[in-house]
C-alpha positions as CSV (number, residue, x, y, z in Angstrom):
1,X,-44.7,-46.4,19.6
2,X,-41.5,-46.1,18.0
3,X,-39.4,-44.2,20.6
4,X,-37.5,-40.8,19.0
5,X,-33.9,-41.0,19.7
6,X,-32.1,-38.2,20.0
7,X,-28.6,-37.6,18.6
8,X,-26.5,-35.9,20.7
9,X,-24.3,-33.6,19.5
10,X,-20.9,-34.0,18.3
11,X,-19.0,-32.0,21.0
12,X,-15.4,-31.6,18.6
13,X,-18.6,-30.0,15.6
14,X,-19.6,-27.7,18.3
15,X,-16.6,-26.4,19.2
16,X,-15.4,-26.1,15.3
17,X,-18.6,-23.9,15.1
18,X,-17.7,-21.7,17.8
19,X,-14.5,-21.1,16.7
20,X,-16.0,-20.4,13.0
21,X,-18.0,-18.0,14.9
22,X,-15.5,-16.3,16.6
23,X,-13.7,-15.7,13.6
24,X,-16.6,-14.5,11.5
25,X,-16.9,-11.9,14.4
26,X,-13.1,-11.0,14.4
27,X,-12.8,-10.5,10.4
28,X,-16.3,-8.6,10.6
29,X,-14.9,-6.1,12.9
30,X,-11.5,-5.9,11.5
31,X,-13.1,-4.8,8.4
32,X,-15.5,-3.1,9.7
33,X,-12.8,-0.8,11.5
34,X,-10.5,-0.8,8.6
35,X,-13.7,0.6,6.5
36,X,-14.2,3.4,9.4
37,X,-10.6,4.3,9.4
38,X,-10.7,4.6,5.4
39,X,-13.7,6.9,5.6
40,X,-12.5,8.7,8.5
41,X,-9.0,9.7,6.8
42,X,-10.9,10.1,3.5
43,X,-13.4,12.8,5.2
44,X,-11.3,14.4,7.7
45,X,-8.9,17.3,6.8
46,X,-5.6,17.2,6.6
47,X,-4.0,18.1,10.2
48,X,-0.5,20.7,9.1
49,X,0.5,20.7,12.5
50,X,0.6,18.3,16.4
51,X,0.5,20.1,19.2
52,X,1.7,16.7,20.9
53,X,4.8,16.5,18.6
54,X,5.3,20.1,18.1
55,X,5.6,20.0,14.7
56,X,4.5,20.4,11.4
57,X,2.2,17.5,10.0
58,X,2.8,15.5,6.1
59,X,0.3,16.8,3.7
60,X,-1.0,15.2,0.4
61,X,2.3,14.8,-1.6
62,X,2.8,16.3,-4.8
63,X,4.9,13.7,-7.2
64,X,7.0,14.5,-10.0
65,X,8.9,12.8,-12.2
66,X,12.2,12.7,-10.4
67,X,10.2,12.0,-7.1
68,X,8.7,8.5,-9.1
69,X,11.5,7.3,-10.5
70,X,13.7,7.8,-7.2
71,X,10.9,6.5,-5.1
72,X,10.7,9.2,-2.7
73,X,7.2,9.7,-4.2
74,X,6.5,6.4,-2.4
75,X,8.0,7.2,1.1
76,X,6.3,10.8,1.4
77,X,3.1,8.6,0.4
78,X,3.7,6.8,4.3
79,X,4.4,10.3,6.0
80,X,1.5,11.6,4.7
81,X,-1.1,8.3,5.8
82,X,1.8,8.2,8.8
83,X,1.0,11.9,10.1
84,X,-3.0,12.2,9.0
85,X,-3.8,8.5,10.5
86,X,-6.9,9.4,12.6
87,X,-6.5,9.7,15.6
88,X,-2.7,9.4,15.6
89,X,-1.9,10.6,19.3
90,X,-4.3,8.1,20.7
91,X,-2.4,5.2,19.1
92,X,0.8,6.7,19.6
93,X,0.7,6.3,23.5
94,X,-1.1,3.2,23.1
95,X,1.7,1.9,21.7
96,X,4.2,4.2,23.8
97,X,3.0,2.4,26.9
98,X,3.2,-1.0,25.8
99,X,6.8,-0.6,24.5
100,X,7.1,0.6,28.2
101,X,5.6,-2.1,30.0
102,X,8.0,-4.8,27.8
103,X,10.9,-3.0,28.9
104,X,11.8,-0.9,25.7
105,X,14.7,1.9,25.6
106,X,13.7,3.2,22.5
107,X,10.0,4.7,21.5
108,X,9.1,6.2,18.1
109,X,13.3,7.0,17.5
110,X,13.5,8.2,20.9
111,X,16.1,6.7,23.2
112,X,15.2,6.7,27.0
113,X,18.6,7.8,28.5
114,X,20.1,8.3,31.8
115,X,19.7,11.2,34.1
116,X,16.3,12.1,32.4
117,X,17.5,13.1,29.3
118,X,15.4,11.8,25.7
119,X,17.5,11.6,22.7
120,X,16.5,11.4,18.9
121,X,18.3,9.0,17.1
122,X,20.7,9.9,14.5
123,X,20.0,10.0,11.1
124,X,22.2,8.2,8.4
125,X,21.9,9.8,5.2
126,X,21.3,8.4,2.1
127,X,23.9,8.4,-0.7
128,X,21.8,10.1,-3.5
129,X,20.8,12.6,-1.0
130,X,24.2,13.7,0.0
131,X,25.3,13.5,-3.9
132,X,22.4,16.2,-4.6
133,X,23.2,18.7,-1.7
134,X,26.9,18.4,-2.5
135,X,26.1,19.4,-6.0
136,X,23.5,22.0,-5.2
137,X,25.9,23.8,-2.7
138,X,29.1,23.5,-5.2
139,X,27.0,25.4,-7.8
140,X,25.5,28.1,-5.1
141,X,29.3,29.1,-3.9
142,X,30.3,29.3,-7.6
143,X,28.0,31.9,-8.4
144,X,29.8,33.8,-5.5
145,X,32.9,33.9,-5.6
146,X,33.3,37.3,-4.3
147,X,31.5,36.4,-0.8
148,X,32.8,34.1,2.6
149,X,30.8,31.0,2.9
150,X,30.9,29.2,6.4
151,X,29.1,26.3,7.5
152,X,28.2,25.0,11.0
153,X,26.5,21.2,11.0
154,X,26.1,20.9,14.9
155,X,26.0,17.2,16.0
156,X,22.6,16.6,18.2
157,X,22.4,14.9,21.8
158,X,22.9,11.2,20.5
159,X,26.4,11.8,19.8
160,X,28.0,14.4,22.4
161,X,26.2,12.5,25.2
162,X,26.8,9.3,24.1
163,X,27.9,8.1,27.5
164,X,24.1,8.6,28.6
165,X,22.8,6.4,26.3
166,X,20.7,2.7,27.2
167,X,23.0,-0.1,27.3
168,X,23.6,-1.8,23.6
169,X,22.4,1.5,21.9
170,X,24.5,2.2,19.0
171,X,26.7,5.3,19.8
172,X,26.6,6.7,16.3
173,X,29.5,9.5,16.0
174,X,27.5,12.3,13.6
175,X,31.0,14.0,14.4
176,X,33.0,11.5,11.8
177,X,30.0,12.2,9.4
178,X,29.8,15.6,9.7
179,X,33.6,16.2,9.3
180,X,33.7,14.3,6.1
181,X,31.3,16.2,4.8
182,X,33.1,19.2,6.0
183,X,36.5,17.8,4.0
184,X,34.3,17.5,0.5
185,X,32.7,21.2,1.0
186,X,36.0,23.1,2.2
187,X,37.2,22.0,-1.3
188,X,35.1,23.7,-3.1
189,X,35.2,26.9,-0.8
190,X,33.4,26.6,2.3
191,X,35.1,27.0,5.8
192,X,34.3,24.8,8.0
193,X,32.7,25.7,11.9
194,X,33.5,22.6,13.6
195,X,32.0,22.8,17.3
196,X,32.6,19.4,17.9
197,X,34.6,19.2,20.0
198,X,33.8,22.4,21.7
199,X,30.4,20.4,22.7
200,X,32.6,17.2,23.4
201,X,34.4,19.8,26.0
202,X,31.1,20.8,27.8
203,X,28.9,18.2,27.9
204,X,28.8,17.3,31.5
205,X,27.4,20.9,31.6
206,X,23.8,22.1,30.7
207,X,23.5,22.2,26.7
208,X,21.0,20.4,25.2
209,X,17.8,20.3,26.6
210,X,16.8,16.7,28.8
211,X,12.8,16.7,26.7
212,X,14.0,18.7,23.5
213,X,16.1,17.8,20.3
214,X,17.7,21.5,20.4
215,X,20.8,22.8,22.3
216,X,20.3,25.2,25.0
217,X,21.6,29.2,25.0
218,X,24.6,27.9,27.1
219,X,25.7,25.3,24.3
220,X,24.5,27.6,21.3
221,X,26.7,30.5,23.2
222,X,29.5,28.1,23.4
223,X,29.6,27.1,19.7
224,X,29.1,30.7,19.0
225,X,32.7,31.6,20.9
226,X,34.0,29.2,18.6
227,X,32.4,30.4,15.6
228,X,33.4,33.8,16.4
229,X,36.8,33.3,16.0
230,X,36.2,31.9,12.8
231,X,34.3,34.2,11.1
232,X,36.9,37.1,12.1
233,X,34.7,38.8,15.4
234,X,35.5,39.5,18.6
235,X,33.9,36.7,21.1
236,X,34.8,38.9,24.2
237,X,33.6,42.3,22.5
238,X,30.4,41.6,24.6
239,X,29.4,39.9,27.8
240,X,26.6,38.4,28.7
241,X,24.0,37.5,31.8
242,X,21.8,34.8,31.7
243,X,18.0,35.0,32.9
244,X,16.0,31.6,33.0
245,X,12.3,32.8,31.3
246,X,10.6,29.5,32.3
247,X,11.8,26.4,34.3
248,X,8.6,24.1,32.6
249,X,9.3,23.4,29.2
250,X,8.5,19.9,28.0
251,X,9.8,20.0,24.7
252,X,9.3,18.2,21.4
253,X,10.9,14.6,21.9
254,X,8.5,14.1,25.1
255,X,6.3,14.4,22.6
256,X,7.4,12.5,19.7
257,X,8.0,9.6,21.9
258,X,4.8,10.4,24.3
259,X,6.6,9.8,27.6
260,X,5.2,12.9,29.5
261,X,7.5,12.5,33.1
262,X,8.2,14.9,35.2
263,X,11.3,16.1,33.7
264,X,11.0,19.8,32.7
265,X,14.0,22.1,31.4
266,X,15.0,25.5,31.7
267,X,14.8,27.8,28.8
268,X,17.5,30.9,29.3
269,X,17.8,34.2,27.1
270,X,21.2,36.1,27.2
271,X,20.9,39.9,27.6
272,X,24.8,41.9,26.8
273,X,26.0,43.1,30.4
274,X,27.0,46.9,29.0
275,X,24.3,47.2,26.7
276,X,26.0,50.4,24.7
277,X,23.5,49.6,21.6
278,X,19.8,49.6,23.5
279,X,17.3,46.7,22.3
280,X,15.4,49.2,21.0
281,X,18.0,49.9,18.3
282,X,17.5,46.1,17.1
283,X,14.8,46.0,14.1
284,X,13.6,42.9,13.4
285,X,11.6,42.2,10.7
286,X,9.1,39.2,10.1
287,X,8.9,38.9,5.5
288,X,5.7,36.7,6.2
289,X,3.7,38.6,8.5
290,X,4.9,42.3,7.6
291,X,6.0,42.5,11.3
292,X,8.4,44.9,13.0
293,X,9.6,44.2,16.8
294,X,13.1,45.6,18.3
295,X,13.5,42.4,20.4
296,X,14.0,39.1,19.5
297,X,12.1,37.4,22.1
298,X,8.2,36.6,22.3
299,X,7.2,36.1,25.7
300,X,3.9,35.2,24.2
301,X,5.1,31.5,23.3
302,X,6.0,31.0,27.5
303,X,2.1,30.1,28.2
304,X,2.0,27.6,25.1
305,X,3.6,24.3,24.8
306,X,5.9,25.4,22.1
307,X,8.0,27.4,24.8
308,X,11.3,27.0,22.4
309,X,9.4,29.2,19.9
310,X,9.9,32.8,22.8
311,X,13.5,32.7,20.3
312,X,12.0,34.7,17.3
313,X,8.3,33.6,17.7
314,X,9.7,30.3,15.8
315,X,10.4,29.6,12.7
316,X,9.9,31.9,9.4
317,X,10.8,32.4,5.7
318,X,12.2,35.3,6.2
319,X,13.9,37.3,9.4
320,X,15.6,40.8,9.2
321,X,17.6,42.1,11.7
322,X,19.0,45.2,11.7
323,X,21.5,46.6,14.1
324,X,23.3,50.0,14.5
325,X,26.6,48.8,14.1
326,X,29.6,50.5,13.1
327,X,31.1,47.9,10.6
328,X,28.6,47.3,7.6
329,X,28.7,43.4,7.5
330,X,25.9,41.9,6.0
331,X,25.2,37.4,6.4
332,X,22.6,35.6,5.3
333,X,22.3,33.0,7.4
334,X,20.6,29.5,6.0
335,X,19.6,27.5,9.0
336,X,16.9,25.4,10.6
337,X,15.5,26.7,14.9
338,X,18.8,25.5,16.2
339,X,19.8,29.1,15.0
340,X,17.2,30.6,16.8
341,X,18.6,30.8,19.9
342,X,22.4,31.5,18.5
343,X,21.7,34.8,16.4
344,X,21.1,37.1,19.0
345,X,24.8,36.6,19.7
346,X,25.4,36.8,16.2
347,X,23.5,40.4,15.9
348,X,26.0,42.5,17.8
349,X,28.5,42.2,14.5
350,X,26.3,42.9,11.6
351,X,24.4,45.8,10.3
352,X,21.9,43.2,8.8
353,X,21.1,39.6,9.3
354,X,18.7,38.2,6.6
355,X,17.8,34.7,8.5
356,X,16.2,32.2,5.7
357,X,14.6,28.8,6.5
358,X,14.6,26.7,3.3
359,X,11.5,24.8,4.8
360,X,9.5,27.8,4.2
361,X,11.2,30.3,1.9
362,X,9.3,30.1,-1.7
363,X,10.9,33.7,-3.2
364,X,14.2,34.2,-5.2
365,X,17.3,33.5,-2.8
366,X,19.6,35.1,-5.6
367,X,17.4,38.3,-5.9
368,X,17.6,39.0,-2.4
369,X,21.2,38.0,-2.2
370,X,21.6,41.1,-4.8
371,X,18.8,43.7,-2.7
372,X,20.4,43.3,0.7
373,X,24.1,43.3,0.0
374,X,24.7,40.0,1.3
375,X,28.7,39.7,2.1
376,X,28.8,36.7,3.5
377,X,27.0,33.4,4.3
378,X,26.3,30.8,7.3
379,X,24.7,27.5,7.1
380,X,23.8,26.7,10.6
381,X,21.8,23.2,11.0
382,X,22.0,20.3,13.1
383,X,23.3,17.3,11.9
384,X,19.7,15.6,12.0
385,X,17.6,18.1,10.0
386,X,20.5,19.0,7.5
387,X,21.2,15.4,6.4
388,X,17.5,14.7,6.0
389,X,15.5,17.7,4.9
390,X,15.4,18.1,1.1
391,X,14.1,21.8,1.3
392,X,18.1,23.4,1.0
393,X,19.0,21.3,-1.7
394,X,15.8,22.6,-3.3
395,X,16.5,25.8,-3.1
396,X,19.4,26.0,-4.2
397,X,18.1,24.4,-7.0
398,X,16.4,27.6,-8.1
């Protein structure tokens, strides 16, 4: 008998097949994932807001013309897929951690800074942008000639606590920005409310918050003593004490860059020592909600994670506040929720406040600008949020 022989195997064609194998199994699941993420984002609602980031979430963007043709049709498109990726948080301390492990000082925009504190890196503006708001704001103060127009641009932690920052982190001055922005406005009849270097003068003290993007009561009173004297009040007309509401806030860059330490901060409210003009004088009004309160505090918000929000119950449309007040001033203040913990010092001098967030205000600006009276106006932002959001420069479009 003829004896079988047996080929044995070609060990370098084995191994070529396991590897073909292994890839077969690597591309099958990547696409098999990628197909589960697509149906998965397709099927699941749109989140508006994170918890985890405490704030409010991209939605399906709404192009227009301009929006195509400038490309910011394209970069609302990422937000949007950005924000509603499912399961977002998940990934977002997966990759938190590992940018931790390899020795990273900065996480999702987030610098890792000395003594505890978490800074937001600054934003630089882009040209058209600038051009835009510049020409919206031009045309808003020549329609009122007849009114004072003031404008505060507060620069964030990244700049007045520079010295904090990781080694090799650029120390970007929003100060230098902010002041030549400042020089183009006052031109066409804004005063500027440069608290610069008021900040600059305190910031070895407690003023912006070590887990949070927003300045504390202490550096918002502080900017307000300065303000004060320009805008024609009185900064010593009314003293103040301090009471700490909560000593465990973890605020909104903790979250942004999910590093959840220890590190909690204190959140203050300021009550007048010789309270001649009782809280329950103060009427303020909520536009959205139909809501009347005579404080400007909810203690509701000091169980929740958004503990900023106990100033004014956040952020709304529209805010009234009335006060019994001898002199009948009347502001409009334009702002983002770095105002929030700054107007109750400015409600002592007003008979009425109307407080509008562009981000949410969808009526007439120029109709209620006529209804209430409005003598004068305050933009109060910080540097950040005013030399990113396009939501002023849209209204004053209108």
């Amino acid at each position: 008998m003829k004896k079988i022989m047996k080929r044995k195997k070609d060990p370098e064609q084995t191994e070529q097949k396991r590897v073909c194998i292994f890839r077969h199994i690597v591309l099958g699941s990547c696409a098999l994932f990628t197909v589960l993420m697509l149906l998965l984002f397709i099927g699941l609602p749109d989140r508006p807001f994170s918890e985890t980031e405490n704030r409010s979430l991209a939605g399906v963007p709404d192009p227009d013309a301009a929006d195509l043709l400038s490309g910011r049709f394209m970069k609302s498109v990422e937000s949007w897929t950005a924000d509603q990726f499912p399961g977002r948080t998940g990934w977002v301390r997966v990759r938190t951690e590992t940018a931790r492990i390899s020795g990273q000082n900065k996480i999702g925009g987030v610098y890792i800074c000395d003594d505890g504190y978490l800074m937001e890196e600054a934003v630089q503006p882009e040209e058209e942008f600038v051009s835009r708001l510049v020409q919206n704001l031009t045309a808003f103060r020549a329609n009122h000639q007849d009114m004072n127009f003031y404008m505060m641009i507060a620069p964030t932690a990244v700049t007045v606590l520079r010295d904090k920052l990781p080694e090799n982190a650029p120390a970007e001055d929003q100060n230098a920005l902010i002041r030549d922005f400042y020089s183009t406005m006052q031109l066409v009849g804004y005063t500027p409310v440069d608290v610069g270097n008021v900040l600059e003068g305190k910031k070895n003290e407690y003023i912006y918050y070590r887990t949070d993007h927003h300045w504390t009561t202490y550096g918002a009173y502080n900017a307000f003593r300065y303000a004060a004297g320009v805008m024609g009040l009185d900064p010593d007309a009314v003293m103040y004490n301090s009471l700490a509401v909560t000593a465990d806030f973890n605020g909104t860059l903790s979250g942004k860059s999910c590093t959840f330490g220890d590190e909690k901060d204190v959140i203050s409210v300021w009550f007048p020592q010789d309270d001649t003009q009782p809280a329950a004088n103060y009427v303020v009004e909520y536009a959205d909600n139909q809501m009347k309160t005579t404080t400007f505090y909810d203690e509701t918000y000091l169980s929740q994670k958004d503990k900023y929000s106990v100033f004014f119950s956040g952020n709304h449309a529209l805010v009234r506040i009335k006060s019994p007040t001898a002199e009948d001033r009347r502001l409009l203040v334009l702002k983002d929720s770095y105002a929030n913990c700054f107007l109750p010092f400015l409600a002592q001098y007003y008979r009425q406040i109307d407080v509008v967030d562009p981000r949410y205000f969808t009526d007439d600006l120029e109709t209620l600008i006529a209804t209430d009276g409005i003598d004068e106006v305050l933009f109060l932002y910080n540097a950040n949020t005013f030399f990113s959001d396009s939501s002023l420069a849209g209204l004053m479009e209108q």
